[in-house]
C-alpha positions in Angstrom: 12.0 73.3 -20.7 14.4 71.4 -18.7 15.8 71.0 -15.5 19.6 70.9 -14.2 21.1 68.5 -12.4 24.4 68.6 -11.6 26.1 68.6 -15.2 23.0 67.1 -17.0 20.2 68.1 -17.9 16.5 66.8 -18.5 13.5 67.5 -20.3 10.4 68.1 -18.9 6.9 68.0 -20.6 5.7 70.9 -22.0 1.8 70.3 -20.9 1.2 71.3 -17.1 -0.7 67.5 -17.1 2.6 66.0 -18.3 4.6 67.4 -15.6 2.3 66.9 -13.0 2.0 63.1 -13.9 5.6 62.8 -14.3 6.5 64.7 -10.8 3.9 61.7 -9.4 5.6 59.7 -11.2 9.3 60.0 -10.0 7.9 60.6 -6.4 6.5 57.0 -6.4 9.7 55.6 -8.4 11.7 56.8 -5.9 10.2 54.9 -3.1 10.8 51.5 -4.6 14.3 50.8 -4.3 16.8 50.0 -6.9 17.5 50.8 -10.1 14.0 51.9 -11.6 13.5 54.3 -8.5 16.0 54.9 -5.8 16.5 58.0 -3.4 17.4 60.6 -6.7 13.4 60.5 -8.1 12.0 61.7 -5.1 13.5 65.3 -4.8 13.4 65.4 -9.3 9.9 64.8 -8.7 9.2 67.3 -6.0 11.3 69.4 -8.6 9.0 68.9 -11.2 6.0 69.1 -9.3 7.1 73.0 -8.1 7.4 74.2 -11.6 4.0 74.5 -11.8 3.2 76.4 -7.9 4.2 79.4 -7.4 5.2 78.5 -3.4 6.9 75.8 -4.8 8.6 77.8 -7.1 9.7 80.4 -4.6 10.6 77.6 -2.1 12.9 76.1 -4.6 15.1 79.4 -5.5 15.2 80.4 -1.6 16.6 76.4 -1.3 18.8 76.8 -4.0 19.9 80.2 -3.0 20.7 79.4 0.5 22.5 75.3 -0.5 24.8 78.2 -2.4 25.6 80.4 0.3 26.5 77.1 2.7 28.4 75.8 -0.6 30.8 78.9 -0.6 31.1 79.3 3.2 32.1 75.8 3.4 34.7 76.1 0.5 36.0 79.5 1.8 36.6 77.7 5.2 38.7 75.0 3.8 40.5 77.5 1.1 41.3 79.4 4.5 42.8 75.8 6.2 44.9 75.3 3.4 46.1 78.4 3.9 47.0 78.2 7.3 48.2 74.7 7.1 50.7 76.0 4.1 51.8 78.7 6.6 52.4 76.5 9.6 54.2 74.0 7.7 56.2 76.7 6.2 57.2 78.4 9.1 58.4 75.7 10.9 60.7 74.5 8.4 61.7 77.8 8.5 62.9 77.7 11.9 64.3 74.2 12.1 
């Protein structure tokens, strides 16, 4: 099994002991700072940690699901900019 981030991805243990440990793990990595931890182990460790509860597993898709939906409004709205910045500019070197 492994888990996508971004354009990598990374194994997880296959035992449910593994990943609970290594969820744990990240969680308290991530609250040191610097390299061995930093700000990126704390939500690959909540990650982890959901794999193996079912809320946890249904909060995650429902957080992915709706990141998406803000991801494509947000890139509609500035396709739809350029758009209307192209036109304006357009037009008005139309009419000079």
């Amino acid at each position: 099994m492994r888990i996508r981030v971004g354009k990598y991805r990374i194994p997880v243990p296959k035992s449910r002991a593994g990943r609970i440990g290594t969820g744990i793990a990240l969680m308290r990595g991530g609250l040191i700072p610097g390299p061995p931890g930093g700000v990126v182990a704390i939500p690959l460790g909540l990650t982890i940690l959901t794999l193996d509860n079912p809320r946890g597993r249904r909060w995650r898709r429902v957080t992915i699901v709706r990141i998406g939906r803000r991801w494509q409004a947000r890139e509609e709205k500035k396709r739809m900019l350029r758009a209307e910045m192209r036109g304006a500019s357009q037009g008005s070197s139309d009419e000079a």
